[in-house]
C-alpha positions as CSV (number, residue, x, y, z in Angstrom):
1,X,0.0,0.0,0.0
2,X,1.1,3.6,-1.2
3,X,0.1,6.1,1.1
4,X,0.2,10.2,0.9
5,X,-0.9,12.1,4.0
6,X,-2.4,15.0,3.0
7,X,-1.9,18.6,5.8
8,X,-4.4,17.6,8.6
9,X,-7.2,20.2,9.0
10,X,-7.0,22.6,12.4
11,X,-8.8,21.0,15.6
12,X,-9.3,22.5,18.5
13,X,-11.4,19.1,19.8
14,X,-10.6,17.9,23.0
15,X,-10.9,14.2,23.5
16,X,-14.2,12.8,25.2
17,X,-16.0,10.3,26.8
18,X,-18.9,10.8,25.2
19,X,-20.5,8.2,23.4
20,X,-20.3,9.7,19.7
21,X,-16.5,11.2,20.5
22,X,-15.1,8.1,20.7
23,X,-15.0,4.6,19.8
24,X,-16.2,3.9,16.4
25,X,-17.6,7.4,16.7
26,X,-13.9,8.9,17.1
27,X,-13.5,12.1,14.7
28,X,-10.8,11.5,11.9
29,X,-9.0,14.3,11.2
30,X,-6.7,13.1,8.7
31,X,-6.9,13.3,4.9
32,X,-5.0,11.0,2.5
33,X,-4.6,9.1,-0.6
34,X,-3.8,5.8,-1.1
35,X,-2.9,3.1,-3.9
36,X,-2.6,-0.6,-4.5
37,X,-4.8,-1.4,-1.3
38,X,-3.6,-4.4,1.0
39,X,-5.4,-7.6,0.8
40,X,-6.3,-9.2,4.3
41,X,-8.4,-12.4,2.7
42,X,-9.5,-13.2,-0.2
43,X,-9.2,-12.0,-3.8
44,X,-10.7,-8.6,-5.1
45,X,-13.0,-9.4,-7.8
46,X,-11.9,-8.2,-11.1
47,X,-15.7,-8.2,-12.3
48,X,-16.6,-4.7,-10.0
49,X,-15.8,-1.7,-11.4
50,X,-16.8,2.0,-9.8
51,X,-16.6,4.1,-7.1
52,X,-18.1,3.5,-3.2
53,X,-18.6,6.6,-1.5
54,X,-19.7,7.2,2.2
55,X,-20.5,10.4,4.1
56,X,-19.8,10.4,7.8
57,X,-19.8,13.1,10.6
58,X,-16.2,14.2,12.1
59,X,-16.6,16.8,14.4
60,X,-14.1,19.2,14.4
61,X,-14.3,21.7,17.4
62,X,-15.3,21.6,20.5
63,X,-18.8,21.9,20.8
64,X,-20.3,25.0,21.9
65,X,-23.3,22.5,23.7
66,X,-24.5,19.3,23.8
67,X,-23.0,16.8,21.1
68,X,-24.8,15.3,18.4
69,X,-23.9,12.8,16.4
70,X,-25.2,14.0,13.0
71,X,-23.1,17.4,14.1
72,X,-20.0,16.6,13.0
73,X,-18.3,17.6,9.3
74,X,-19.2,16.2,6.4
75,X,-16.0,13.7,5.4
76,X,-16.7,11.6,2.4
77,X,-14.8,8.7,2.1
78,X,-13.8,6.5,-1.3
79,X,-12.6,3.3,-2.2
80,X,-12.7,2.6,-5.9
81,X,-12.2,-0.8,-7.4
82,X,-10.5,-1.5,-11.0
83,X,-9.7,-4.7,-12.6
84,X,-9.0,-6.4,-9.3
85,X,-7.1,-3.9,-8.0
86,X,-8.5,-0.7,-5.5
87,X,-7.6,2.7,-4.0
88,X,-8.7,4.9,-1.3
89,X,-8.9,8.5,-0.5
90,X,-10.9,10.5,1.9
91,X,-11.9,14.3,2.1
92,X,-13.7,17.0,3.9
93,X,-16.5,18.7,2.5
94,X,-15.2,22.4,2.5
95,X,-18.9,23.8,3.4
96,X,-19.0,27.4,4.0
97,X,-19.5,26.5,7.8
98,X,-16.3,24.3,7.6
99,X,-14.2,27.3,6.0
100,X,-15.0,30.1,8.4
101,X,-14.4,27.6,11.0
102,X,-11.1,26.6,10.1
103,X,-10.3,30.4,9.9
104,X,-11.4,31.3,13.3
105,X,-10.1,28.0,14.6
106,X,-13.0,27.1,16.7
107,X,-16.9,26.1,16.7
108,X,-19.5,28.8,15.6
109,X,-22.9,26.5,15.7
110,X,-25.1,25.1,18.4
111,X,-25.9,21.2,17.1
112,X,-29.3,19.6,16.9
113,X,-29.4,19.0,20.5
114,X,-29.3,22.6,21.6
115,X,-31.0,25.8,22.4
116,X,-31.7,28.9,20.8
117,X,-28.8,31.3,21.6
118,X,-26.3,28.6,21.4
119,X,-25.1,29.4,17.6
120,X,-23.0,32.5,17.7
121,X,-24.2,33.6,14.1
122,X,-27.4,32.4,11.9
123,X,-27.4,29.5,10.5
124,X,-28.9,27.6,7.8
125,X,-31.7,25.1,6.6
126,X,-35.2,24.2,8.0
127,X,-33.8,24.6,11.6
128,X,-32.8,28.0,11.4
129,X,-29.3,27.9,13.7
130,X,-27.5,25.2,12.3
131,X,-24.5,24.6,10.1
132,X,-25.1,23.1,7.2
133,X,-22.4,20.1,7.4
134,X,-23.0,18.3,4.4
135,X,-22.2,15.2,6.4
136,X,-25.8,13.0,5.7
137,X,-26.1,11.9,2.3
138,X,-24.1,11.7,-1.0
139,X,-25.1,10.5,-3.9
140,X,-24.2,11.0,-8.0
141,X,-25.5,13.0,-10.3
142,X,-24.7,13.7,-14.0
143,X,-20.9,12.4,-12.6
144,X,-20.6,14.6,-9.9
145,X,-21.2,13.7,-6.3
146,X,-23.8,15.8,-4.1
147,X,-23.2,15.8,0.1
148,X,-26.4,16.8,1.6
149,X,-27.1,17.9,5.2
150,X,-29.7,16.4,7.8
151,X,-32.1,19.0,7.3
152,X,-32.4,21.2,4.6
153,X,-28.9,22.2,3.4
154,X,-27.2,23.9,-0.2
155,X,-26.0,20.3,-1.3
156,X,-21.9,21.0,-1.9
157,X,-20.2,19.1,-5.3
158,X,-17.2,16.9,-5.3
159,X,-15.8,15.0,-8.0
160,X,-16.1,11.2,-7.3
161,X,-12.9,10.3,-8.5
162,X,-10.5,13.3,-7.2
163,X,-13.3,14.1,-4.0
164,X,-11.9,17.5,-5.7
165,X,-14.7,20.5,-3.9
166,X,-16.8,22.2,-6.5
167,X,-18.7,24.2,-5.0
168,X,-22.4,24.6,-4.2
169,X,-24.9,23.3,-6.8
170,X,-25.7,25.9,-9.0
171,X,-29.6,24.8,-9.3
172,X,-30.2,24.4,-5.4
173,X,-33.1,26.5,-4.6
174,X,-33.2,29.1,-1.3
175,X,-34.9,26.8,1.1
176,X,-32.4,23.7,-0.3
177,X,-32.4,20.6,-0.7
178,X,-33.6,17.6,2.0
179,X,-30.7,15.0,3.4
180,X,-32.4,12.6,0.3
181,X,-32.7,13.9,-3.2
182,X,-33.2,10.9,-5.1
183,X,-31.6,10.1,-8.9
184,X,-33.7,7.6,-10.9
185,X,-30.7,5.8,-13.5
186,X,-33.4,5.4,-16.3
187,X,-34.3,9.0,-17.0
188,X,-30.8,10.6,-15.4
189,X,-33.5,12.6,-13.2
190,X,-32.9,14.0,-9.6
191,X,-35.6,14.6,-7.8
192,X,-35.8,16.2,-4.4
193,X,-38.2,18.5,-2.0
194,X,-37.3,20.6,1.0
195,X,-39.3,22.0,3.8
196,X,-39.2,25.0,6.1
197,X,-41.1,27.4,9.1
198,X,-43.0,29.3,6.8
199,X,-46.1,28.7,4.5
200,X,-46.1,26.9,2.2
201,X,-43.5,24.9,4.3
202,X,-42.8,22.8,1.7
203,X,-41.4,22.5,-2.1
204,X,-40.9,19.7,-4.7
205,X,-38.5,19.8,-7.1
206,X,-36.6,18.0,-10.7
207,X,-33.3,18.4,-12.1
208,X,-32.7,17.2,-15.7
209,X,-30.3,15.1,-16.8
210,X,-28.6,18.2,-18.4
211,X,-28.3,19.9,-14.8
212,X,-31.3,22.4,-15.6
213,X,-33.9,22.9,-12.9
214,X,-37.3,22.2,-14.8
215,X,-39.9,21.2,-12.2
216,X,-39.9,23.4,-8.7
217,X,-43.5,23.6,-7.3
218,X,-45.0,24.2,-3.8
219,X,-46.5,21.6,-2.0
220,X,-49.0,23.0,1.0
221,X,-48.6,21.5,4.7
222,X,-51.0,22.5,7.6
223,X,-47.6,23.7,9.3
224,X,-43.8,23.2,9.6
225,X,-43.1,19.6,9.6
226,X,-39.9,17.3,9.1
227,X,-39.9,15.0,6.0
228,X,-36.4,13.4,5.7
229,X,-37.2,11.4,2.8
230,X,-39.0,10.6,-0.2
231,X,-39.2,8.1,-2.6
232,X,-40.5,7.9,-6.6
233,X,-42.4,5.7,-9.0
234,X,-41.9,5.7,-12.8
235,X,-44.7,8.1,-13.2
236,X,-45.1,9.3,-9.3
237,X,-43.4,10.7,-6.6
238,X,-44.1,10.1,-3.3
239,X,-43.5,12.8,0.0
240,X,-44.9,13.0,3.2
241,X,-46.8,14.7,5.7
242,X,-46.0,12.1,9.0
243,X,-47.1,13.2,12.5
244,X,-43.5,13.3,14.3
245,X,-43.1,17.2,14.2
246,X,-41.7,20.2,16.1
247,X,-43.7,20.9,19.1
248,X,-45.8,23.9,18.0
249,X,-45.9,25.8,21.3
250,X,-42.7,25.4,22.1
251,X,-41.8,26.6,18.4
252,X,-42.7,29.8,18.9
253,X,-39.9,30.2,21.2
254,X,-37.2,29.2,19.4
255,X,-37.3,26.1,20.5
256,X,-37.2,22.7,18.3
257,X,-38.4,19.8,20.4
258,X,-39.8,17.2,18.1
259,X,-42.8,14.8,19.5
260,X,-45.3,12.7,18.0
261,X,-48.3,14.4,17.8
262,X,-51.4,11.9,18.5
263,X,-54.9,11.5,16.5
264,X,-53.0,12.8,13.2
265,X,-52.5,10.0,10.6
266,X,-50.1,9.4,8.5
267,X,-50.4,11.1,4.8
268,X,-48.2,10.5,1.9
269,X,-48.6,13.1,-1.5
270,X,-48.3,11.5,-4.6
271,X,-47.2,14.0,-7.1
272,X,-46.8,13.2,-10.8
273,X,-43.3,13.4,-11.5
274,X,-43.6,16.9,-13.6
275,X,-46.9,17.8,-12.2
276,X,-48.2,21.6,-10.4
277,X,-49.1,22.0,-6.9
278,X,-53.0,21.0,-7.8
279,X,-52.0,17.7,-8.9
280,X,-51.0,16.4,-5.6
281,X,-53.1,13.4,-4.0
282,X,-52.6,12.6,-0.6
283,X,-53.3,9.0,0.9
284,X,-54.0,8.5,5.0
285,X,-51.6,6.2,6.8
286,X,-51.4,4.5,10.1
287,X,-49.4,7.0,12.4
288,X,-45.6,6.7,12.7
289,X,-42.0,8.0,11.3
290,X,-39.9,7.2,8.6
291,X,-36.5,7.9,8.4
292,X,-35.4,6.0,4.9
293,X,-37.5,4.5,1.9
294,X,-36.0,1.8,0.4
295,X,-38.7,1.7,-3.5
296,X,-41.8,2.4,-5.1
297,X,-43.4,0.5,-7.8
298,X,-46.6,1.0,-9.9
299,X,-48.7,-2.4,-10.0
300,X,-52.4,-2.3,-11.9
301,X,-54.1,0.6,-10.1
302,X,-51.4,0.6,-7.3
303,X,-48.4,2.5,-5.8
304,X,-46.8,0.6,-3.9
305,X,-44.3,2.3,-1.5
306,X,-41.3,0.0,0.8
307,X,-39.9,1.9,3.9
308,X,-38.8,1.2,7.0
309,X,-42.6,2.4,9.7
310,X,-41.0,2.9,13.6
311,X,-43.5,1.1,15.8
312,X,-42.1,4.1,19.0
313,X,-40.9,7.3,17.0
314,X,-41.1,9.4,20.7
315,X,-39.1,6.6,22.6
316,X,-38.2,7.5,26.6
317,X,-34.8,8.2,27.6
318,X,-32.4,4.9,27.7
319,X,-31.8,5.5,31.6
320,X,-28.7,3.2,31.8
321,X,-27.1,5.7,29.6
322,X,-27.3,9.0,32.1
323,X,-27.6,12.3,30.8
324,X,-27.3,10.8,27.1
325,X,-30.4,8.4,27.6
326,X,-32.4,11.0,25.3
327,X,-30.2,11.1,22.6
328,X,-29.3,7.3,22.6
329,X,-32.3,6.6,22.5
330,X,-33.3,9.1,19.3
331,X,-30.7,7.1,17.5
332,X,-31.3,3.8,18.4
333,X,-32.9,1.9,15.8
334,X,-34.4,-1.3,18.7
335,X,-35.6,1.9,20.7
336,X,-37.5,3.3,17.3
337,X,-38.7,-0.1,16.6
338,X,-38.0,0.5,12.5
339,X,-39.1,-2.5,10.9
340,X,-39.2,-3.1,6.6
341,X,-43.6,-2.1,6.1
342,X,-45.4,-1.9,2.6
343,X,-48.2,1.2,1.8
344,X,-50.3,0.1,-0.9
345,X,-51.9,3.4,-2.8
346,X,-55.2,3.0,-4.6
347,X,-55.4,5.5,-7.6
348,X,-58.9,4.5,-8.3
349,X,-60.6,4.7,-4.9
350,X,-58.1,6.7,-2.8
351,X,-57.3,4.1,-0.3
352,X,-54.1,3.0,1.4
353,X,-54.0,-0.6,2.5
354,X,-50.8,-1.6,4.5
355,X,-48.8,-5.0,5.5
356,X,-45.3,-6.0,7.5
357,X,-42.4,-7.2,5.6
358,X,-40.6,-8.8,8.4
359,X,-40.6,-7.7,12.5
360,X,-36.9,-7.8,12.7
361,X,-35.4,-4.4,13.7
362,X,-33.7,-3.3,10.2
363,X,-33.3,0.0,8.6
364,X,-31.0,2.0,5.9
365,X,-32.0,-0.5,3.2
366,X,-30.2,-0.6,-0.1
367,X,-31.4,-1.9,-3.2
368,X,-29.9,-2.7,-6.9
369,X,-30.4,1.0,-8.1
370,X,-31.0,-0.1,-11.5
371,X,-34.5,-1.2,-10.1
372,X,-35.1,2.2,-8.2
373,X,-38.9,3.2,-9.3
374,X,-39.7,-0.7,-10.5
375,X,-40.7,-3.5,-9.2
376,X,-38.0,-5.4,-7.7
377,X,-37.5,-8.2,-5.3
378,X,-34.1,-7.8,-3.2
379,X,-33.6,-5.9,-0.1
380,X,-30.7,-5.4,1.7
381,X,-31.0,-4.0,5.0
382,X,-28.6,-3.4,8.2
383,X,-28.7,-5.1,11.5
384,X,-27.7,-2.6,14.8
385,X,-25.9,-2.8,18.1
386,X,-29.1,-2.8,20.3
387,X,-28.8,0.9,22.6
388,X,-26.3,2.0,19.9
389,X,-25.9,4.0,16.4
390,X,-24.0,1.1,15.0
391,X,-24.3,-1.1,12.3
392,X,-23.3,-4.8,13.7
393,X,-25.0,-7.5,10.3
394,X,-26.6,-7.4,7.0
395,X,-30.0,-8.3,6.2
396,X,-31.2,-10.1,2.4
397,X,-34.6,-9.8,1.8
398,X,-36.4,-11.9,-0.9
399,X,-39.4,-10.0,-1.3
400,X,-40.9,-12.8,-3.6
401,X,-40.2,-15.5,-1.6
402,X,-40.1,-14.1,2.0
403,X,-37.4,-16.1,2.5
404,X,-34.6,-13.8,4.0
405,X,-30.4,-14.4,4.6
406,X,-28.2,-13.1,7.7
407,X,-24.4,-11.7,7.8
408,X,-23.2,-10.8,11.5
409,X,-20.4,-9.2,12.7
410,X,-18.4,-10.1,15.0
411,X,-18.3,-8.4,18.7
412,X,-16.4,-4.7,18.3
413,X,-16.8,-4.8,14.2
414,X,-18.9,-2.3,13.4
415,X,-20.3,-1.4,9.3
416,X,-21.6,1.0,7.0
417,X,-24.1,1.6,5.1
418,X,-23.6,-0.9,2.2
419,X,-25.3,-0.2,-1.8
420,X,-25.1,-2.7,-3.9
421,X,-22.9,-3.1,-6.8
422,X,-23.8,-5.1,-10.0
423,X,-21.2,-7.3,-11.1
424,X,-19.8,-6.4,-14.8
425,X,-22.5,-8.0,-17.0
426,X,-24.9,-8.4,-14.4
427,X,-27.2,-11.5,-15.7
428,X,-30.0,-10.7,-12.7
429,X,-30.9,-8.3,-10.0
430,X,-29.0,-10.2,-7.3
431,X,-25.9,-10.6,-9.7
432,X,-23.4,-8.3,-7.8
433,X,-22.4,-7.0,-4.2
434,X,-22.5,-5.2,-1.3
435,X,-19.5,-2.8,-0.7
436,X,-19.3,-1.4,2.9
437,X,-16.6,0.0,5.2
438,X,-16.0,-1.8,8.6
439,X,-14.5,0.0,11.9
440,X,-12.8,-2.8,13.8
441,X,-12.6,-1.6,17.6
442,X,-10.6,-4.3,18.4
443,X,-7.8,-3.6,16.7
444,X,-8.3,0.2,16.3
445,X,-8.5,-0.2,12.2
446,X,-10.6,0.0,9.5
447,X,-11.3,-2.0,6.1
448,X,-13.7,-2.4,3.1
449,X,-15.5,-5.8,2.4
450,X,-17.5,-7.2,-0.5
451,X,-20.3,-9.7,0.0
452,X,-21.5,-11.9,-2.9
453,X,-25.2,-10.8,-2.8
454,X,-26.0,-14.7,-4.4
455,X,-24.4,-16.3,-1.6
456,X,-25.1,-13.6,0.8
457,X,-24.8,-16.0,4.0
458,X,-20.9,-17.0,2.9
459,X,-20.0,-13.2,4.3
460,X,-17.0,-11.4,2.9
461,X,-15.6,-12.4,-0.7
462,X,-12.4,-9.9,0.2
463,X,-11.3,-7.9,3.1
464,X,-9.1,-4.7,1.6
465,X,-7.2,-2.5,4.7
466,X,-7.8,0.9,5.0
467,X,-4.7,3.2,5.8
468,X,-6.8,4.8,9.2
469,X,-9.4,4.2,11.2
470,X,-12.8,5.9,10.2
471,X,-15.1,7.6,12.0
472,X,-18.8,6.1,11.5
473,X,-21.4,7.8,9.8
474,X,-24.5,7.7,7.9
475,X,-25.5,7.5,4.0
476,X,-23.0,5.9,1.4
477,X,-23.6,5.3,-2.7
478,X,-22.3,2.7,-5.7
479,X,-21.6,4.5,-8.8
480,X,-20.2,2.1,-12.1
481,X,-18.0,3.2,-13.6
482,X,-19.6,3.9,-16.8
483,X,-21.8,6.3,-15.5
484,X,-18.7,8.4,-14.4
């Protein structure tokens, strides 16, 4: 392995105890490139060929309050395989936040767990007070690679190959963009809404596949609310109106407490994909929160809509975790009770009929992207470190079948977020694998591994080492190389 250490950033972080400071939650501060990746077992396949790129949250100054863990800087990482060969490099997003930090050499933003006043100059987004880290999602867009921010942020440009900064993205509207703009493969279309505390409080927008902002409507709520994601059809896409909110009273002080807020259902809009602001249908669910959407399909008169429905979206305080019982708990995937759910929308009569995919506790499901918008029938889904904001096993789901595969972890390994990758010359859905990045407590390292999605239980075709230990994160993406 070749490595180049890139200048670390400035830090003025001093080490902690708390639970997303360290561990596999320890900020990486380092930046580096690095060639001709070390084998630990098995073989690199030569038949994968792209780019893996996840997002995660380094925080780099001391917190002005309490700590979150989706505070921290947006650092995407990359490993990108060739010919059975792979290299690695990892970089910050340079946000505006991140540069006039880095200037004054300390924090200038309260986090999501803190009170008005904290943030000693505005901020930006839905919240109002935040930096806009860039540190949730990334995914790929006419060959350029978008990091989004947990909110509503400006959506920042790196090259997926160099992680070279761009910039800002030149069609990003005033309110920005949600954590999850979507991009559907078959049209080269990115579609994406965001939302805010003031009428209409919410918009939905499409990028071409020449960059161009064509579609950018308003879509009206009865108040402020907080969509994370959204999902799309062929013909439809699908946002939504779910009854885990800001506190309204307390709103009017400045203050964002979120709480589920009873006897309000569930409603989901149903836009067509190019459609005004009067085409909108809205379908009534059973209460609940969803972070992530995994597909949605069009069958007969249907939409049929995948996600991940939290049986406790309020959950009380873990109390063997002290003064951070609140926020382990808000992270906490067996506290949320997320389990893979299907909404059935009736076009013809306006009904929503609903069914459980599985009661295991899963969530940030990936599927082969290639079937985004279609019907499909894998599912691959992540397991968690009960308590924790870890990833610990891997999930297959036939959705035809029921039938359904395990891969676990062992004790102090913990993984990402993994997309699948189809193999060169795919010959079915399943043909391909799952890339993700593994922090390995135990040893204090990191590395990348590849599963076989056809013989998913087998675990790990290849183990690659990475040159430093990561810092865990959120949202990752696949990208072939041929769309680069």
């Amino acid at each position: 392995m070749e490595i180049e250490r890139l200048k670390k950033i400035k830090s003025n972080l001093q080490p902690s105890n708390h639970p997303y400071l360290s561990g596999a939650w320890t900020p990486q501060h380092e930046e580096v490139n690095a060639t001709d990746l070390e084998v630990i077992a098995g073989e690199i396949p030569k038949d994968i060929d792209g780019i893996y790129l996840r997002n995660t949250e380094n925080q780099v100054h001391q917190p002005l309050g309490r700590h979150h863990p989706f505070d921290g800087d947006g650092m995407i990482h990359q490993i990108s395989f060739s010919k059975g060969t792979a290299s690695y490099r990892n970089r910050f997003v340079r946000t505006r936040g991140f540069e006039l930090e880095q200037t004054l050499g300390s924090a200038q933003w309260g986090g999501l767990m803190d009170g008005p006043g904290t943030s000693k100059r505005p901020g930006f987004g839905a919240h109002g007070g935040l930096k806009d880290t860039a540190s949730t999602d990334v995914v790929v867009h006419r060959g350029k690679a978008i990091a989004t921010f947990y909110q509503c942020g400006e959506g920042y440009i790196l090259d997926p190959e160099t992680l070279e900064f761009e910039g800002v993205a030149p069609w990003v509207p005033l309110d920005g963009i949600s954590a999850h703009p979507k991009v559907d493969e078959a049209t080269d279309e990115l579609l994406f809404f965001n939302y805010s505390k003031s009428v209409p409080y919410m918009h939905y927008g499409v990028v071409n596949k020449e960059g161009k902002l064509t579609n950018y409507v308003p879509i009206d709520l009865p108040g402020p609310r907080l969509p994370h994601d959204m999902a799309f059809s062929e013909n439809w896409s699908i946002l939504n109106d779910l009854p885990v909110f800001w506190d309204q009273e307390l709103l009017k002080r400045n203050i964002h407490a979120v709480r589920s807020h009873e006897g309000l259902p569930s409603r989901f809009g149903l836009i067509p994909r190019h459609g005004g602001s009067e085409d909108v249908r809205w379908f009534e669910a059973s209460p609940t929160y969803v972070l992530h959407w995994l597909n949605a399909y069009e069958e007969g008169d249907e939409v049929i809509l995948d996600g991940y429905f939290q049986e406790n979206p309020s959950p009380e305080p873990i109390k063997e975790a002290g003064k951070h019982g609140h926020l382990m708990a808000y992270v906490d995937l067996h506290s949320l009770q997320s389990k893979l759910h299907r909404w059935r929308f009736n076009l013809k009569d306006g009904t929503t009929t609903e069914e459980r995919l599985d009661d295991r506790v899963v969530e940030f499901g990936m599927i082969n992207q290639q079937y985004a918008g279609q019907k499909y029938r894998y599912v691959y889904s992540v397991q968690s470190k009960p308590g924790w904001f870890l990833f610990n096993g891997f999930v297959k789901h036939d959705l035809v079948t029921g039938e359904s595969e395990e891969v676990h972890l062992e004790e102090g390994r913990y993984a990402s977020e993994a997309p699948f990758a189809p193999r060169l010359n795919a010959q079915s859905e399943d043909d391909g694998y799952l890339v993700s990045f593994i922090i390995d407590e135990n040893k204090g390292t990191s590395e990348c591994i590849l599963i076989d999605a056809k013989k998913f239980s087998e675990g790990p075709v290849c183990r690659i080492k990475i040159p430093h230990k990561m810092c865990s994160g959120t949202h990752s993406t696949w990208v072939d190389r041929s769309k680069l």
